[in-house]
C-alpha positions as CSV (number, residue, x, y, z in Angstrom):
1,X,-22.4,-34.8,-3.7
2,X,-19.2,-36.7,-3.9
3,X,-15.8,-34.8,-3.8
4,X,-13.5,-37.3,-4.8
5,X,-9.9,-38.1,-3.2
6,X,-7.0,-37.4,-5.1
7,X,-3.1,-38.1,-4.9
8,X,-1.5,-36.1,-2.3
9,X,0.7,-33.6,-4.7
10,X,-1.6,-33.8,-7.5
11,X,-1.5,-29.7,-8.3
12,X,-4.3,-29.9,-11.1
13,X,-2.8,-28.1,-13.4
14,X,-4.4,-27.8,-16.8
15,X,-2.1,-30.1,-19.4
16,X,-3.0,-27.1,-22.4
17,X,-0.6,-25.0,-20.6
18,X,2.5,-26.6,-21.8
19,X,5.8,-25.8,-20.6
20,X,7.7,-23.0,-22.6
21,X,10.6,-24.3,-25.1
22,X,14.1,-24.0,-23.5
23,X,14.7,-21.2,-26.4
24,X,11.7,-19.3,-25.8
25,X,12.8,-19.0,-21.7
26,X,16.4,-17.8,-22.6
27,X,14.9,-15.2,-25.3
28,X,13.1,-14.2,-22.2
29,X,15.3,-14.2,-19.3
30,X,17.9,-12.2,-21.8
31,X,15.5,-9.3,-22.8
32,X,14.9,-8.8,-19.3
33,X,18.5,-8.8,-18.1
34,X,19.6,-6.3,-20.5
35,X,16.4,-4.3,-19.4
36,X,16.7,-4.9,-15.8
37,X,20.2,-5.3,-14.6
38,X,20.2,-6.8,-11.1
39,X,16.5,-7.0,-10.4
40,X,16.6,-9.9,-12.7
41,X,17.4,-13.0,-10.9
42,X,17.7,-16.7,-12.0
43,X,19.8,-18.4,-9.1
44,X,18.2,-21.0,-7.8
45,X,18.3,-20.2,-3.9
46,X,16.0,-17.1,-5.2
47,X,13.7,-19.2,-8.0
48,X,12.9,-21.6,-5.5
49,X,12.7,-18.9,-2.7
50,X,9.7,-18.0,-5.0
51,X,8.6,-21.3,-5.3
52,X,7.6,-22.0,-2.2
53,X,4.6,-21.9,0.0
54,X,3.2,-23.5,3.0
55,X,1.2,-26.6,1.4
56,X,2.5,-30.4,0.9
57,X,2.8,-29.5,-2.8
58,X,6.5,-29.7,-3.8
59,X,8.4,-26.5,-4.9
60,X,7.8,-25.7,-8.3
61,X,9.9,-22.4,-9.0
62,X,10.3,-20.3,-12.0
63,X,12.7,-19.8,-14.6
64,X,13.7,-16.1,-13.2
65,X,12.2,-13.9,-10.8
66,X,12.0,-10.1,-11.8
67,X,11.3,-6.7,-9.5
68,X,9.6,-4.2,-11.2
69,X,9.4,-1.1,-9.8
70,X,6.2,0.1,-11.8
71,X,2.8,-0.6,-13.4
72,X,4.7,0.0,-17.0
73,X,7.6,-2.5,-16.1
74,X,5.2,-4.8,-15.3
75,X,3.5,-4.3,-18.5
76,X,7.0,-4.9,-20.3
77,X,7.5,-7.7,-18.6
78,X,3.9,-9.4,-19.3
79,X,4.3,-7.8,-22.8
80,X,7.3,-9.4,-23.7
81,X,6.2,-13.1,-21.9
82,X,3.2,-12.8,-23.7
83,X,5.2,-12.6,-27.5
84,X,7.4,-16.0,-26.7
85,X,4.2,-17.7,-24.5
86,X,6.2,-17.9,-21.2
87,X,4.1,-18.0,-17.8
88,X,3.7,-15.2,-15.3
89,X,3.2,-15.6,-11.6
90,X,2.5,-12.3,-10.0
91,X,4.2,-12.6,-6.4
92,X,4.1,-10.7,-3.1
93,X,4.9,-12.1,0.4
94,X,4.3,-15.3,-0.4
95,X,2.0,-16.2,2.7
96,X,-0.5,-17.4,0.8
97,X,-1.6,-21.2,1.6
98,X,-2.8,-23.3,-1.5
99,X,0.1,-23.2,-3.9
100,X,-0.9,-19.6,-5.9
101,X,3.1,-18.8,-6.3
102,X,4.4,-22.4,-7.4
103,X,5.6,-22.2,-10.9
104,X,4.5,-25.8,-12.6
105,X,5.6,-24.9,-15.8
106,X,8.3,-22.8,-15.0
107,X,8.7,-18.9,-16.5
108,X,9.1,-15.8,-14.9
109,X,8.0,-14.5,-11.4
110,X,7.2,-11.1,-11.2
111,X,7.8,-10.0,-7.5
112,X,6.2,-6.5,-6.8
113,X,7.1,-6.0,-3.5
114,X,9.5,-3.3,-4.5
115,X,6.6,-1.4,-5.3
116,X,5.9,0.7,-2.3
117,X,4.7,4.1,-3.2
118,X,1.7,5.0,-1.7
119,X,0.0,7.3,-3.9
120,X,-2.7,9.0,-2.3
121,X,-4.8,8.9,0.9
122,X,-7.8,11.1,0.7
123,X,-8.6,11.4,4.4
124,X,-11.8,13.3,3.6
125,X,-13.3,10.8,1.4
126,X,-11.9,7.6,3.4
127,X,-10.0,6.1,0.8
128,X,-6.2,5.7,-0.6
129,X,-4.5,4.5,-3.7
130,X,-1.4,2.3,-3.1
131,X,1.0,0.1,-5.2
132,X,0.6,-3.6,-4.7
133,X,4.0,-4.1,-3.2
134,X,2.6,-1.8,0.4
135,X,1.8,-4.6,2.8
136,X,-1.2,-4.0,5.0
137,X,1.0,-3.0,8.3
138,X,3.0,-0.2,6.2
139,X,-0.5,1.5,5.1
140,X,-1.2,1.6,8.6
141,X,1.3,2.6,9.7
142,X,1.2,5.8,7.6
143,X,-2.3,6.3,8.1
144,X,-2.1,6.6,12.1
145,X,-1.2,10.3,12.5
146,X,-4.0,10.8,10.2
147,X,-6.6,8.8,12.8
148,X,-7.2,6.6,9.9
149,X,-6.8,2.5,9.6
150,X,-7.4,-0.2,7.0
151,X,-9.0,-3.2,8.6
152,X,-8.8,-6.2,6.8
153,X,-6.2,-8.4,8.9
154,X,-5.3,-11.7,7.1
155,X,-2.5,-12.6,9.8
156,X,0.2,-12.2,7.8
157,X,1.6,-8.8,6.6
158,X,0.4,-9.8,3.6
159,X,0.9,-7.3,0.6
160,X,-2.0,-5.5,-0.3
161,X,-2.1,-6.4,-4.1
162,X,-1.5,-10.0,-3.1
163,X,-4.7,-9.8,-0.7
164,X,-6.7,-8.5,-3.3
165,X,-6.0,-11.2,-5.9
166,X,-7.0,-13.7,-3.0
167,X,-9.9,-12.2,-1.6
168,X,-8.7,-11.9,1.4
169,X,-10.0,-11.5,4.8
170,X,-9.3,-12.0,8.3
171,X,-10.2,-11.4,11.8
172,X,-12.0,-8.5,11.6
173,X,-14.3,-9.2,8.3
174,X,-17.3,-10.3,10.6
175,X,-17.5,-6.0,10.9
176,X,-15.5,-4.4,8.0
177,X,-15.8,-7.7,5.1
178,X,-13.4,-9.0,3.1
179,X,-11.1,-7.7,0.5
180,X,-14.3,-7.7,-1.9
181,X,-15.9,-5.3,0.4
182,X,-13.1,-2.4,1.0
183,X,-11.6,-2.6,-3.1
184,X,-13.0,0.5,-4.8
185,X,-10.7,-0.1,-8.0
186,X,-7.7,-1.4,-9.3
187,X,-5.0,-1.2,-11.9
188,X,-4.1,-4.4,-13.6
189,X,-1.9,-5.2,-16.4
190,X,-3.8,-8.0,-18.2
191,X,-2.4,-11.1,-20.1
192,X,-1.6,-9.4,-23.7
193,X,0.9,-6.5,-21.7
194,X,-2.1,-3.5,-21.7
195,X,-3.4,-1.6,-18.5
196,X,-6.8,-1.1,-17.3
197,X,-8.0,0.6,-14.7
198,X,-11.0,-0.9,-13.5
199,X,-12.8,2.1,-11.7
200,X,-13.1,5.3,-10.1
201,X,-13.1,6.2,-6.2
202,X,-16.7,7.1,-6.6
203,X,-18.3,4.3,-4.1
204,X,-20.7,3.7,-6.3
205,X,-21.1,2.9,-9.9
206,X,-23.9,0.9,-11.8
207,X,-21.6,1.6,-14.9
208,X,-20.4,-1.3,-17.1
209,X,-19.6,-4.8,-16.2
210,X,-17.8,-5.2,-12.1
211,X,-14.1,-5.5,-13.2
212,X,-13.1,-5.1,-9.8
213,X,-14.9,-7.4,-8.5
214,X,-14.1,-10.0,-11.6
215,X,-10.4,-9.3,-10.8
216,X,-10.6,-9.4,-6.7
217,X,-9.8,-13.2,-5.9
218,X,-8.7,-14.0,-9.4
219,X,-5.5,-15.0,-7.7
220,X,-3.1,-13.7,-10.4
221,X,-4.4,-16.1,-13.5
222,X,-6.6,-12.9,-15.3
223,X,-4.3,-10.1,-14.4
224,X,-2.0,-8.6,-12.5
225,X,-2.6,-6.7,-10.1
226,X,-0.7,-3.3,-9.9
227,X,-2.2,-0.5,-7.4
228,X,-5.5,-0.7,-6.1
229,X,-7.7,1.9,-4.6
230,X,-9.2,1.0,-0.9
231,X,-12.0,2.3,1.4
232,X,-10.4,3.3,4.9
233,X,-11.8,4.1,8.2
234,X,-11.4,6.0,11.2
235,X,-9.5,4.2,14.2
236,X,-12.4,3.8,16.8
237,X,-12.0,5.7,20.1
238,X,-11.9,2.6,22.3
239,X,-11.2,-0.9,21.4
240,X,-11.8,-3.5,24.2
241,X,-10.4,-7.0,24.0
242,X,-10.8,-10.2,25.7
243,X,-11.2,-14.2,26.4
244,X,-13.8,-16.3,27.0
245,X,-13.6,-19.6,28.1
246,X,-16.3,-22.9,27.4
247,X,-17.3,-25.4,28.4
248,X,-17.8,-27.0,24.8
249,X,-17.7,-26.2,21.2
250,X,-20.6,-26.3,20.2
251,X,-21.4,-23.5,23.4
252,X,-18.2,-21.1,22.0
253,X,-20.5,-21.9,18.7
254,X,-23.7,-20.9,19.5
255,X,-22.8,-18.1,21.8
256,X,-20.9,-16.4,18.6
257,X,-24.3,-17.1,16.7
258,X,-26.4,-15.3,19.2
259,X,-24.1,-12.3,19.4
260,X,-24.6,-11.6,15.3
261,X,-28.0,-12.0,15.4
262,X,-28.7,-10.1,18.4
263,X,-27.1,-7.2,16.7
264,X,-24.1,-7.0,18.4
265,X,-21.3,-5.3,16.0
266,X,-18.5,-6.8,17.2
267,X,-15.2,-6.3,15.3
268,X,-13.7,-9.7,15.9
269,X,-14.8,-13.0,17.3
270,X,-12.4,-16.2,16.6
271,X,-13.2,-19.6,17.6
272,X,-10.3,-21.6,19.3
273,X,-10.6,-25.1,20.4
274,X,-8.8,-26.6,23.4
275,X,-6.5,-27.9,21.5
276,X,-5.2,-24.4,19.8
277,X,-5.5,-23.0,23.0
278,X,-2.5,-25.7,24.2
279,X,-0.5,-24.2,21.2
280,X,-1.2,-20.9,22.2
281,X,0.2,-21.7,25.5
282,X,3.5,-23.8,24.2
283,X,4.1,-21.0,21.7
284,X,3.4,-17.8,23.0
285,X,3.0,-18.5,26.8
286,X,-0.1,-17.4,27.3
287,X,-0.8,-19.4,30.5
288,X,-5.2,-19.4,29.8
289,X,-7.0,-22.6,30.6
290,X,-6.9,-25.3,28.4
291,X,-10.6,-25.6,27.2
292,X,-12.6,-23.9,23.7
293,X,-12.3,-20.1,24.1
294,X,-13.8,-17.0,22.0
295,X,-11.3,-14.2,21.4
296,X,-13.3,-10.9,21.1
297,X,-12.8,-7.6,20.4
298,X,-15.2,-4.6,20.4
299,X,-14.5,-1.1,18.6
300,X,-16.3,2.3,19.5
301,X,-16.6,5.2,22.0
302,X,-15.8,3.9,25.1
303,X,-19.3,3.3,26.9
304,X,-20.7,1.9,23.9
305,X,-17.4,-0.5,24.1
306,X,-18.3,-0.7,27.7
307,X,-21.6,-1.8,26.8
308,X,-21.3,-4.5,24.0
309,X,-18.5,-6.4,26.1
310,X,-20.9,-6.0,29.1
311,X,-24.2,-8.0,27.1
312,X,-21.7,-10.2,25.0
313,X,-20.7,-11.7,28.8
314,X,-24.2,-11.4,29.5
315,X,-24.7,-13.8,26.4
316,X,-21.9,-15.9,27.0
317,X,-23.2,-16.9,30.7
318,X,-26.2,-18.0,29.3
319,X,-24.4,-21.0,27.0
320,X,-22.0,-21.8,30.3
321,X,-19.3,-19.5,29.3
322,X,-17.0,-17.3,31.2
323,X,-15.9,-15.2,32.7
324,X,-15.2,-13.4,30.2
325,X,-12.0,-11.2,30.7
326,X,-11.7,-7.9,28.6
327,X,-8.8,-5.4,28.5
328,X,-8.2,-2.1,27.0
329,X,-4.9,-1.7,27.3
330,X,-3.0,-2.0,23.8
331,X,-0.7,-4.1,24.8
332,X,-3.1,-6.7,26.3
333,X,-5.2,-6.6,22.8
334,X,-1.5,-7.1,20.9
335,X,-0.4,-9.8,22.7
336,X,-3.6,-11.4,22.5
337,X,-3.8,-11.1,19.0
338,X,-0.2,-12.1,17.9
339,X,-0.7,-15.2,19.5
340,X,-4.1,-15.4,17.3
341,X,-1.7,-14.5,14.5
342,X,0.6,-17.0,15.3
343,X,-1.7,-19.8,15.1
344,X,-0.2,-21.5,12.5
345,X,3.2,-21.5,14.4
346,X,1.4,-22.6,17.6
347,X,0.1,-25.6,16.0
348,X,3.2,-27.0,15.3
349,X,4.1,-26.6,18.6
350,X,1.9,-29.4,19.7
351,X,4.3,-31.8,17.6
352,X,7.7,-30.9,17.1
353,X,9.4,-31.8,14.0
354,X,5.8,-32.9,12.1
355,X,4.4,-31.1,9.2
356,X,1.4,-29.8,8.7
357,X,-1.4,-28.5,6.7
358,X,-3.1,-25.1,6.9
359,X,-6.7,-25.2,5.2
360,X,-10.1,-23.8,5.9
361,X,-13.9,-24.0,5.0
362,X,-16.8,-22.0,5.6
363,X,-20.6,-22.2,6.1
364,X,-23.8,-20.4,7.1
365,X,-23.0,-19.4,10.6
366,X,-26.8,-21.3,11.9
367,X,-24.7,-24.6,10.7
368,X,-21.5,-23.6,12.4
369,X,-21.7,-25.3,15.8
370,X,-22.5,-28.3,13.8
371,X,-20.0,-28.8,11.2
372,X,-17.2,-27.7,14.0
373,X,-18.4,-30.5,16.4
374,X,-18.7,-32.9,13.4
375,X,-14.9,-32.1,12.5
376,X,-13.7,-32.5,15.9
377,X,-15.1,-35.9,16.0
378,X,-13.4,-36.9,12.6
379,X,-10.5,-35.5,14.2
380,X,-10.7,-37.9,17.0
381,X,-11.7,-41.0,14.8
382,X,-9.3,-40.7,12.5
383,X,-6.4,-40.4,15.4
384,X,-5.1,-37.2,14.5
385,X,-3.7,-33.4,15.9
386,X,-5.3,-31.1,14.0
387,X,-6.1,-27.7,16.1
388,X,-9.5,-25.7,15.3
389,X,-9.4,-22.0,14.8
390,X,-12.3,-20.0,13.3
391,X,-13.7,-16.4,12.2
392,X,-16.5,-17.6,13.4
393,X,-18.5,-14.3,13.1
394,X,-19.0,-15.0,9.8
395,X,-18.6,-19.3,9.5
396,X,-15.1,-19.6,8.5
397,X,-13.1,-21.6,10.6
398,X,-9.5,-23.1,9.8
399,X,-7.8,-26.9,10.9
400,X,-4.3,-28.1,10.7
401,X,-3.4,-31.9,10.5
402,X,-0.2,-32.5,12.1
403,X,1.4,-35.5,10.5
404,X,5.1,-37.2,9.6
405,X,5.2,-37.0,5.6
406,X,7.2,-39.8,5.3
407,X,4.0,-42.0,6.8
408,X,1.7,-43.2,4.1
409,X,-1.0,-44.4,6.2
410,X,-0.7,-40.8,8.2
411,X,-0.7,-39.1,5.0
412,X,-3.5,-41.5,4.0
413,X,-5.9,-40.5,6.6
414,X,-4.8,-36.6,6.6
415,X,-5.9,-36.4,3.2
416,X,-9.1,-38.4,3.2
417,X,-10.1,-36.4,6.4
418,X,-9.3,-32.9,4.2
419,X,-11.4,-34.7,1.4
420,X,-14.5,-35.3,4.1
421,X,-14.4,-31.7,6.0
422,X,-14.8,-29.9,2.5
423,X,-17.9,-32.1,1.8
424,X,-19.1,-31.5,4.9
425,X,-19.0,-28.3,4.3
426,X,-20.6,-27.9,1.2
427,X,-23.3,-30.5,2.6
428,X,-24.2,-27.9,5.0
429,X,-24.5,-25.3,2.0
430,X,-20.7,-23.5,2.4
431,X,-17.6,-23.6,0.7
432,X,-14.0,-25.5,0.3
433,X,-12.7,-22.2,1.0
434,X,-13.9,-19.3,2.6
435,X,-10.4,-17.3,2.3
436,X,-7.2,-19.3,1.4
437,X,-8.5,-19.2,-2.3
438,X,-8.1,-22.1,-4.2
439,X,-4.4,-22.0,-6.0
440,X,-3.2,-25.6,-6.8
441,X,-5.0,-27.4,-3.9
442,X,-8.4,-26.8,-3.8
443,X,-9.0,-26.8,-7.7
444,X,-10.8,-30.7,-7.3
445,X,-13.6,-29.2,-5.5
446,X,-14.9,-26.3,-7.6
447,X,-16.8,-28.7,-9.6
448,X,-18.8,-30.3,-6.5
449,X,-19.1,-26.6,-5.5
450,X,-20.2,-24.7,-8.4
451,X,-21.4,-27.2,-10.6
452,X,-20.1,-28.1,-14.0
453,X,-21.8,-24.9,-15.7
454,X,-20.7,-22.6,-13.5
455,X,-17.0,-24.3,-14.0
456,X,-17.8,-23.6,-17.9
457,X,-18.3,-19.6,-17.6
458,X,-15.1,-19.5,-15.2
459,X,-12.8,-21.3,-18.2
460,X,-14.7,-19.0,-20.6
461,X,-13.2,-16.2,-18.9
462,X,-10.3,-17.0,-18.5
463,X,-9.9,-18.1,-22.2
464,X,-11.3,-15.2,-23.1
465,X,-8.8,-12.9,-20.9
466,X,-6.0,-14.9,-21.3
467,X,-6.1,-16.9,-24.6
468,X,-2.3,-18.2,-24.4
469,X,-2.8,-19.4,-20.9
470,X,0.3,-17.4,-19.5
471,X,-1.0,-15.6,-16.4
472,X,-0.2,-18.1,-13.1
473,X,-1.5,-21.3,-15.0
474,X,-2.6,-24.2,-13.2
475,X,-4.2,-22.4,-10.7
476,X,-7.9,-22.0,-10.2
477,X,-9.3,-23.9,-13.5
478,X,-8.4,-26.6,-15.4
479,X,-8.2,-25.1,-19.3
């Protein structure tokens, strides 16, 4: 299947979703200053502030940026956008990679990160209700004295309504999933201003159609995202860490396969080629040997911990690997990690002064080892840095071109080496994305990915959800 090449800020965005008149912005921006006060803002440090993400796509920022403080303000705000037809882009952090929080048609940003309360945490029953502005660090953070964690680590300290509208995941989704997995329900405010809740904390339903699940990933362009009810779990009793060292890829590769299939619940395993491992080094002085590595961690009582690092080296030998060098010392496993973490910022290490391109793709883990070793040769052909890093527990793996912008024939070959690694992926039966979500950049492939039916029913939806076209347009599907 073909996925064709297109201009290097092309955002996609759907041309029925025309700008708001000058007059229906100012009706706008005025009802919410007079309701508001100071959490309205329309300077322009702040608008493009919100604007901005980490992609080559130029910043696109809104006409005003608001901070609600609940799930009713929000539905004022969306309430009132909806009456003149001005866009809403639900923000949070704004770490998210493909362009989700650019504002191509302008309107008003709703920033929820002042909504913090966390409103309940049922230790019995292993779950917790919390307002989308809570970042994942924060729940944790008041979960510890209860012995209790959320596990879904994107990186970032991401907020947790912006995770769910991404479908995120993370290091540790080869044992705990992704965002889809550990979302019981959620409170949205949809396109026309009403609420719906989408569930109950019961974890299990066969009643009614999934909105949870229809809403999880949406990225902000079928509702907005306003609390959302999580599964938790209990913080194991030992966690072991370590690094392994290869003598290839393709052996990193095919010793992460073996340890899934063999049965070995491991809570993290990420992929890092040699050349990640340099940036590691240059960034966060980690001093390990310049070669492909597997990062590990194992979570349980502390033989059983003992005894899945003990076979994963066994497992390891067999491909070349080792020796494999595990820790359970906390601050061994955090500095580890926050180097992991800080991959992006490693990368650019290895060129100072370039930019560069986050993306990722993800296949069934039996064609891993092969579509890594394929990329790392395009890599090489085409001439350019671009570091490999990968949750390679369950396929997912992540490169970053390094390049000088104001290059054509670098941005050139950048871009037709992006266009070739998501065909390759979905040659190999994956995806264009198994966890940055599509936004503004990935939008070209859905076609070759879903197929032009599939395509259909997802503009069906969203037509059908959002008639006017207001909720983060341009994202996701051309209308």
């Amino acid at each position: 299947m073909d996925v064709p090449a297109v201009a290097l800020h092309e955002t996609s965005a759907s041309a029925a979703a025309l700008p708001p008149s000058p007059a229906a912005v100012a009706a706008v921006t005025q009802a919410l200053a007079a309701s508001f006060g100071n959490r309205l803002i329309t300077s322009l440090a702040v608008r493009q502030q919100h604007g901005h993400t980490l992609t080559w796509i130029p910043n696109q920022p809104p006409d005003a940026v608001v901070y609600p403080h609940s799930t009713q303000e929000v539905s004022e705000i969306v309430t009132l956008c909806a009456r003149h037809g001005v866009p809403v882009i639900a923000f949070g952090t704004g770490t998210s990679l493909e362009g989700h929080v650019n504002a191509p048609y302008g309107g008003v940003c709703v920033d929820l990160s002042q909504m913090k309360r966390i409103v309940a945490v049922n230790a019995e029953d292993l779950d917790c209700v919390v307002e989308a502005g809570v970042t994942r660090k924060e729940l944790n953070e008041h979960l510890r004295d209860m012995g209790l964690m959320f596990p879904i680590d994107p990186g970032a300290d991401a907020s947790l309504g912006g995770m769910a509208a991404t479908r995120a995941s993370g290091t540790n989704a080869v044992r705990y999933g992704t965002m889809k997995d550990n979302v019981l329900a959620l409170t949205a405010v949809m396109a026309d201003g009403s609420v719906v809740k989408t569930s109950t904390r019961a974890r299990k339903t066969s009643a009614g159609y999934d909105l949870t699940r229809l809403l999880v990933g949406s990225e902000g362009t079928l509702g907005i995202i306003t609390e959302v009810t999580l599964k938790l779990h209990g913080i194991p009793e030992a966690i072991a860490a370590g690094v392994c060292p290869f003598p290839s890829i393709k052996a990193a590769c095919d010793t992460a396969i073996m340890t899934i299939q063999t049965g070995i619940p491991v809570a993290r395993i990420e992929l890092l080629d040699e050349v990640m491992i340099k940036g590691f080094n240059l960034h966060s002085k980690l001093g390990l040997p310049e070669t492909p590595m597997l990062f590990v961690e194992f979570h349980g009582t502390e033989a059983w911990v003992k005894e899945q690092s003990e076979r994963f080296g066994e497992i390891a030998a067999e491909f070349g690997g080792g020796p494999f060098d595990w820790a359970t010392k906390a601050e061994d496993r955090t500095r580890l990690w926050e180097a992991r973490h800080n991959g992006y910022w490693a990368g650019r290490a290895l060129r100072p002064g370039a930019d560069t391109l986050a993306t990722d793709v993800c296949v069934p883990i039996s064609q891993l080892a092969d579509c890594v070793e394929e990329t790392k040769r395009d890599i090489e052909a085409t001439g350019l840095i671009a570091p490999i890093a990968g949750h390679v527990g369950d396929g997912n793996f992540h490169t970053q071109p390094l390049l000088d912008l104001a290059d054509p024939d670098e941005v050139a070959r950048v871009q037709g080496f992006l266009d070739r690694l998501v065909k390759r992926a979905l040659a190999m039966g994956g995806t264009c994305t198994g966890e940055h979500g599509v936004g503004q950049k990935k939008i070209k492939y859905l076609e070759a990915e879903h197929g032009a039916p599939a395509l259909a029913v997802m503009r069906t939806l969203k037509r059908a959800l959002d008639p006017q076209n207001i909720l983060n347009p341009g994202k996701i599907v051309v209308l």
